[in-house]
C-alpha positions as a printed NumPy array, in Angstrom:
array([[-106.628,  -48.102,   57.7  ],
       [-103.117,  -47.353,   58.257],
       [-101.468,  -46.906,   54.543],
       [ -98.636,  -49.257,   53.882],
       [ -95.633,  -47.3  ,   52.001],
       [ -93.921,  -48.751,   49.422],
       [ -89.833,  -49.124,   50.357],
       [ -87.596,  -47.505,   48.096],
       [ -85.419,  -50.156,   46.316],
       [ -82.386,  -48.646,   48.541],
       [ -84.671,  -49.469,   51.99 ],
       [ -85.05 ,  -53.09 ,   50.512],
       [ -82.915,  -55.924,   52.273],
       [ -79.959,  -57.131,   50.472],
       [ -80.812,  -60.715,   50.211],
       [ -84.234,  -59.062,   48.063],
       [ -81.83 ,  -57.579,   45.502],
       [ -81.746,  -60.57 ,   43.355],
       [ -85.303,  -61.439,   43.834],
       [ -86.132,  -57.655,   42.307],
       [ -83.328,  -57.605,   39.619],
       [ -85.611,  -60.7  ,   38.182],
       [ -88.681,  -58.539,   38.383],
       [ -87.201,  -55.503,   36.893],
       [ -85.72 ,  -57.292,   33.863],
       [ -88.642,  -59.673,   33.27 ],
       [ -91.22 ,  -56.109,   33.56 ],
       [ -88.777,  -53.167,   33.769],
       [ -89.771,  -52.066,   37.233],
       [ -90.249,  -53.745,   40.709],
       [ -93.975,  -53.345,   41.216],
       [ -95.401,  -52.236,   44.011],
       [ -97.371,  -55.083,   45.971],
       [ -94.092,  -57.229,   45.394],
       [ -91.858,  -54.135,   47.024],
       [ -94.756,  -54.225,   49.927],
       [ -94.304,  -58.066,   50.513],
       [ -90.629,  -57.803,   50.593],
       [ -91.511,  -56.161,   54.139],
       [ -91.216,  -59.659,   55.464],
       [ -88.019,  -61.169,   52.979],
       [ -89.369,  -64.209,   54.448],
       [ -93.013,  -64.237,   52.701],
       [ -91.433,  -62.831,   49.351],
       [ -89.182,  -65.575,   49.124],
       [ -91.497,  -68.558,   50.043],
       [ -94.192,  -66.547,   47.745],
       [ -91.423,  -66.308,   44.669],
       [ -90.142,  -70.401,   45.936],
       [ -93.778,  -71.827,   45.928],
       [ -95.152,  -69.851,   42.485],
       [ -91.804,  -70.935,   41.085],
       [ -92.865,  -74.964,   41.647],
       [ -96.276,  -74.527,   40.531],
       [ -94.883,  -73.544,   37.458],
       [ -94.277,  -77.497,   36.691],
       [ -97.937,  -78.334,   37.948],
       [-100.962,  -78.941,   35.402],
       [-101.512,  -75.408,   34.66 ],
       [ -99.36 ,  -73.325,   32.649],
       [ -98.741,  -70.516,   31.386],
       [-101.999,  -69.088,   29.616],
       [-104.191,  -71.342,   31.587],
       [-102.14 ,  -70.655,   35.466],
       [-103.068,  -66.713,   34.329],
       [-106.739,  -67.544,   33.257],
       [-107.145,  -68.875,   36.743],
       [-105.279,  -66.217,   38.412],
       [-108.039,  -63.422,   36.887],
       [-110.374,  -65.905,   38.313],
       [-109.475,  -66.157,   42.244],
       [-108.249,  -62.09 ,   41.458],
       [-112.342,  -61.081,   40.88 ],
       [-113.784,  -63.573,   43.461],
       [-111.604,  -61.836,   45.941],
       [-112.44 ,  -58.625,   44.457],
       [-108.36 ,  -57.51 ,   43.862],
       [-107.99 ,  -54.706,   41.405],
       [-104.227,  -55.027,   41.441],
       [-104.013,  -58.46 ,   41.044],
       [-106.47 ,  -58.036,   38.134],
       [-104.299,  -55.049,   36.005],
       [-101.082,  -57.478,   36.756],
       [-102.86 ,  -60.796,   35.064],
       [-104.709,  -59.041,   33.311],
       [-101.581,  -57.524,   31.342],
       [ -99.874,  -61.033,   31.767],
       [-102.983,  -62.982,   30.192],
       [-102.736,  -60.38 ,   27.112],
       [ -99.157,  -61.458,   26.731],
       [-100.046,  -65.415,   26.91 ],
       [-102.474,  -64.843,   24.146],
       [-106.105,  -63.696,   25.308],
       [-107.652,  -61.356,   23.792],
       [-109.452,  -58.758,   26.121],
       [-112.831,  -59.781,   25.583],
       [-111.604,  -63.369,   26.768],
       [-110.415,  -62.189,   29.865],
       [-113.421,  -60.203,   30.426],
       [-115.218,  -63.769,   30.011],
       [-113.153,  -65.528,   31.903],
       [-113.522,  -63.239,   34.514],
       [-117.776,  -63.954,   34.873],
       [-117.459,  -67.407,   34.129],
       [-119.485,  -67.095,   30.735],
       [-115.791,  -68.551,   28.637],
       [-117.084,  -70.399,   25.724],
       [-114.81 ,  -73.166,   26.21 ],
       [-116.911,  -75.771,   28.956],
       [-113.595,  -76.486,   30.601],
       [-112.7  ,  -72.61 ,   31.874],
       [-116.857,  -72.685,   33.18 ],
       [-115.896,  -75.636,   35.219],
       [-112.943,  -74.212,   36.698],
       [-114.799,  -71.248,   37.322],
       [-117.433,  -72.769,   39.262],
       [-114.382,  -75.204,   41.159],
       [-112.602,  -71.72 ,   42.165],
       [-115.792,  -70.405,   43.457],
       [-117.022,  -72.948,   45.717],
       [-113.678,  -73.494,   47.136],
       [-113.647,  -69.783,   47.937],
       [-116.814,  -69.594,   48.616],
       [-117.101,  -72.508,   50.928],
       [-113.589,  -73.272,   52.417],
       [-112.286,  -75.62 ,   50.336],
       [-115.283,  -77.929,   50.287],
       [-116.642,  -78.987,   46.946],
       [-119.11 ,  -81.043,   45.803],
       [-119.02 ,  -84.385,   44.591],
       [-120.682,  -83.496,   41.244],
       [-118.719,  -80.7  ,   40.546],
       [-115.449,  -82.911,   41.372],
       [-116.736,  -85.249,   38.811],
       [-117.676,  -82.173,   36.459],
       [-114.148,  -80.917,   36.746],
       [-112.532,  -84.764,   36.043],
       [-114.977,  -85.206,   33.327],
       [-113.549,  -81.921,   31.553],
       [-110.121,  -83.75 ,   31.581],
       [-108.395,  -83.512,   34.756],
       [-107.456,  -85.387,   37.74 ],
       [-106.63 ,  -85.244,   41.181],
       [-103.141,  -83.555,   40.702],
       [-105.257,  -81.115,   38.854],
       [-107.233,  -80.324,   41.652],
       [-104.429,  -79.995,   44.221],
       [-102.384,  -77.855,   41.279],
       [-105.578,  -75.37 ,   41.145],
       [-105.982,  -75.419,   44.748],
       [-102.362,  -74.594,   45.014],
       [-103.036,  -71.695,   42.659],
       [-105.965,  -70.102,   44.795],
       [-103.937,  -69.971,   47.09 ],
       [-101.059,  -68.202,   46.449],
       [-102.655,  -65.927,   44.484],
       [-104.976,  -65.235,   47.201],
       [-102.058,  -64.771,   49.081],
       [-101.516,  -61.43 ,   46.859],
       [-105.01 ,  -60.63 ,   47.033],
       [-105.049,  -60.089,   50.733],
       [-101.82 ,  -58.996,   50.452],
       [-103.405,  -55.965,   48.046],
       [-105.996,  -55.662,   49.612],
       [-104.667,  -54.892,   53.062],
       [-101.835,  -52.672,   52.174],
       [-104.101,  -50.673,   49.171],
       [-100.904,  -49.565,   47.966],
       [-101.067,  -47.735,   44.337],
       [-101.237,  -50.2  ,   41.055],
       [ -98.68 ,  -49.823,   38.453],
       [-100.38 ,  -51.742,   35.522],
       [-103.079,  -50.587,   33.505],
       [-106.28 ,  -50.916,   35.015],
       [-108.283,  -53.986,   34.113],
       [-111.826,  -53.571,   33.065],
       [-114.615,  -53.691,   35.456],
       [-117.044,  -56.233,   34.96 ]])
Protein backbone atom coordinates (compact mmCIF):
# COMPACT_ATOMS: atom_id res chain seq x y z
CA UNK A 1 0.00 0.00 0.00
CA UNK A 2 1.08 3.38 -0.75
CA UNK A 3 1.29 5.32 2.85
CA UNK A 4 -0.88 8.36 3.02
CA UNK A 5 1.12 11.36 4.86
CA UNK A 6 -0.44 13.40 7.12
CA UNK A 7 -0.38 17.40 5.83
CA UNK A 8 1.18 19.71 8.07
CA UNK A 9 -1.45 22.22 9.37
CA UNK A 10 0.51 24.93 7.09
CA UNK A 11 -0.14 22.41 3.76
CA UNK A 12 -3.91 22.43 4.87
CA UNK A 13 -6.37 24.60 2.66
CA UNK A 14 -7.51 27.78 4.08
CA UNK A 15 -11.16 27.22 4.02
CA UNK A 16 -10.01 23.89 6.60
CA UNK A 17 -8.60 26.39 9.10
CA UNK A 18 -11.78 26.88 10.90
CA UNK A 19 -12.88 23.37 10.62
CA UNK A 20 -9.35 22.41 12.60
CA UNK A 21 -9.34 25.42 15.05
CA UNK A 22 -12.74 23.51 16.33
CA UNK A 23 -10.83 20.28 16.60
CA UNK A 24 -7.84 21.66 18.28
CA UNK A 25 -9.80 23.53 20.98
CA UNK A 26 -12.46 20.85 21.55
CA UNK A 27 -9.11 18.01 21.84
CA UNK A 28 -5.97 20.20 21.76
CA UNK A 29 -4.61 18.83 18.52
CA UNK A 30 -5.97 18.17 14.93
CA UNK A 31 -5.82 14.40 14.77
CA UNK A 32 -4.56 12.65 12.23
CA UNK A 33 -7.35 10.73 10.14
CA UNK A 34 -9.26 14.20 10.22
CA UNK A 35 -5.85 16.05 8.76
CA UNK A 36 -5.89 12.92 6.11
CA UNK A 37 -9.60 13.60 5.08
CA UNK A 38 -9.03 17.22 4.73
CA UNK A 39 -7.12 15.92 1.46
CA UNK A 40 -10.43 16.35 -0.24
CA UNK A 41 -11.92 19.85 1.80
CA UNK A 42 -14.90 18.60 0.13
CA UNK A 43 -15.39 15.14 2.15
CA UNK A 44 -14.21 16.90 5.49
CA UNK A 45 -16.77 19.35 5.25
CA UNK A 46 -19.82 17.19 4.20
CA UNK A 47 -18.28 14.57 6.91
CA UNK A 48 -18.12 17.57 9.76
CA UNK A 49 -21.95 19.03 7.97
CA UNK A 50 -23.66 15.52 8.11
CA UNK A 51 -22.16 14.31 11.85
CA UNK A 52 -23.10 17.84 12.85
CA UNK A 53 -27.13 17.03 11.95
CA UNK A 54 -27.08 13.71 13.37
CA UNK A 55 -26.30 15.29 16.41
CA UNK A 56 -30.25 16.25 16.70
CA UNK A 57 -31.25 12.56 15.66
CA UNK A 58 -32.35 9.82 18.36
CA UNK A 59 -28.97 9.09 19.51
CA UNK A 60 -26.93 11.25 21.56
CA UNK A 61 -24.22 11.77 23.06
CA UNK A 62 -23.25 8.59 25.23
CA UNK A 63 -25.46 6.40 23.21
CA UNK A 64 -24.23 8.05 19.27
CA UNK A 65 -20.51 6.94 20.89
CA UNK A 66 -21.74 3.44 22.16
CA UNK A 67 -22.74 2.83 18.60
CA UNK A 68 -19.79 4.35 17.08
CA UNK A 69 -17.39 1.54 19.11
CA UNK A 70 -19.90 -0.73 17.61
CA UNK A 71 -19.68 -0.16 13.62
CA UNK A 72 -15.63 0.83 14.74
CA UNK A 73 -15.02 -3.26 15.74
CA UNK A 74 -17.35 -4.74 13.03
CA UNK A 75 -15.20 -2.92 10.59
CA UNK A 76 -12.23 -3.85 12.47
CA UNK A 77 -10.86 0.18 12.85
CA UNK A 78 -8.29 0.56 15.55
CA UNK A 79 -8.30 4.31 15.19
CA UNK A 80 -11.73 4.81 15.19
CA UNK A 81 -11.80 2.59 18.32
CA UNK A 82 -8.87 4.72 20.58
CA UNK A 83 -10.94 8.03 19.32
CA UNK A 84 -14.55 6.65 20.78
CA UNK A 85 -13.13 4.84 22.85
CA UNK A 86 -11.57 8.01 24.72
CA UNK A 87 -14.87 9.92 23.79
CA UNK A 88 -17.22 7.11 25.39
CA UNK A 89 -14.92 7.44 28.70
CA UNK A 90 -15.74 11.11 28.67
CA UNK A 91 -19.72 10.50 28.14
CA UNK A 92 -19.62 8.29 31.14
CA UNK A 93 -18.67 4.49 30.40
CA UNK A 94 -16.62 2.92 32.27
CA UNK A 95 -13.96 0.74 30.39
CA UNK A 96 -15.30 -2.50 31.08
CA UNK A 97 -18.64 -1.12 29.43
CA UNK A 98 -17.07 -0.30 26.39
CA UNK A 99 -15.28 -3.48 26.28
CA UNK A 100 -19.01 -4.97 26.46
CA UNK A 101 -20.40 -2.96 24.23
CA UNK A 102 -17.89 -3.72 21.91
CA UNK A 103 -18.91 -7.92 21.82
CA UNK A 104 -22.39 -7.29 22.17
CA UNK A 105 -22.58 -9.03 25.72
CA UNK A 106 -23.93 -5.07 27.35
CA UNK A 107 -26.16 -5.97 30.15
CA UNK A 108 -28.67 -3.55 29.19
CA UNK A 109 -31.15 -5.69 26.36
CA UNK A 110 -31.43 -2.48 24.39
CA UNK A 111 -27.38 -1.99 23.47
CA UNK A 112 -27.67 -6.23 22.50
CA UNK A 113 -30.31 -5.24 20.08
CA UNK A 114 -28.51 -2.54 18.53
CA UNK A 115 -25.66 -4.65 18.38
CA UNK A 116 -27.19 -7.33 16.50
CA UNK A 117 -29.16 -4.29 14.12
CA UNK A 118 -25.46 -2.86 13.35
CA UNK A 119 -24.29 -6.24 12.47
CA UNK A 120 -26.68 -7.47 10.06
CA UNK A 121 -26.81 -4.23 8.32
CA UNK A 122 -23.05 -4.54 7.92
CA UNK A 123 -23.05 -7.76 7.52
CA UNK A 124 -25.73 -8.04 4.94
CA UNK A 125 -26.05 -4.63 3.11
CA UNK A 126 -28.49 -2.98 4.81
CA UNK A 127 -31.02 -5.78 4.86
CA UNK A 128 -32.52 -6.76 8.16
CA UNK A 129 -34.87 -8.97 9.27
CA UNK A 130 -38.30 -8.53 10.11
CA UNK A 131 -37.89 -9.95 13.65
CA UNK A 132 -35.03 -8.14 14.49
CA UNK A 133 -36.87 -4.81 13.17
CA UNK A 134 -39.55 -5.69 15.56
CA UNK A 135 -36.81 -6.64 18.30
CA UNK A 136 -35.25 -3.25 17.87
CA UNK A 137 -39.00 -1.30 18.03
CA UNK A 138 -39.91 -3.46 20.86
CA UNK A 139 -36.72 -2.13 22.86
CA UNK A 140 -38.25 1.41 22.36
CA UNK A 141 -37.56 2.83 19.10
CA UNK A 142 -39.04 3.63 15.87
CA UNK A 143 -38.49 4.14 12.41
CA UNK A 144 -36.58 7.53 12.79
CA UNK A 145 -34.51 5.41 15.05
CA UNK A 146 -33.61 3.14 12.52
CA UNK A 147 -32.80 5.68 9.78
CA UNK A 148 -30.80 7.82 12.76
CA UNK A 149 -28.61 4.47 13.42
CA UNK A 150 -28.33 3.76 9.87
CA UNK A 151 -27.19 7.27 9.41
CA UNK A 152 -24.61 6.60 12.10
CA UNK A 153 -23.06 3.39 10.39
CA UNK A 154 -22.53 5.19 7.97
CA UNK A 155 -20.61 7.98 8.56
CA UNK A 156 -18.68 6.40 10.88
CA UNK A 157 -17.91 3.81 8.45
CA UNK A 158 -17.02 6.51 6.40
CA UNK A 159 -13.89 7.00 8.92
CA UNK A 160 -13.36 3.45 9.11
CA UNK A 161 -12.46 3.05 5.50
CA UNK A 162 -11.14 6.20 5.64
CA UNK A 163 -8.50 4.62 8.47
CA UNK A 164 -8.26 1.89 7.16
CA UNK A 165 -7.04 2.85 3.72
CA UNK A 166 -4.70 5.58 4.61
CA UNK A 167 -3.20 3.45 7.98
CA UNK A 168 -1.96 6.65 9.04
CA UNK A 169 -0.52 6.67 12.84
CA UNK A 170 -3.31 6.97 15.84
CA UNK A 171 -2.99 9.71 18.26
CA UNK A 172 -5.32 8.42 21.09
CA UNK A 173 -4.60 5.83 23.43
CA UNK A 174 -5.03 2.54 22.16
CA UNK A 175 -8.33 0.85 22.88
CA UNK A 176 -8.31 -2.61 24.25
CA UNK A 177 -8.42 -5.58 22.09
CA UNK A 178 -11.19 -7.76 22.50
Amino acid sequence: MIPFTVPAYEQEPELLKPVYERYKKALGFVPNLYAVIGYSPNALSSYVQFTAEQVKGTFHGKDREAIFLIVSQLNGCEYCLASHTQSALKFGWTEDETLLIRKGRSPDPKWQVIYKVVKSILDNKGEISNDLLTEFYNVGYNEAAIMDLLALIMVMSFTNYAYRMTQISIDFPAAKEI
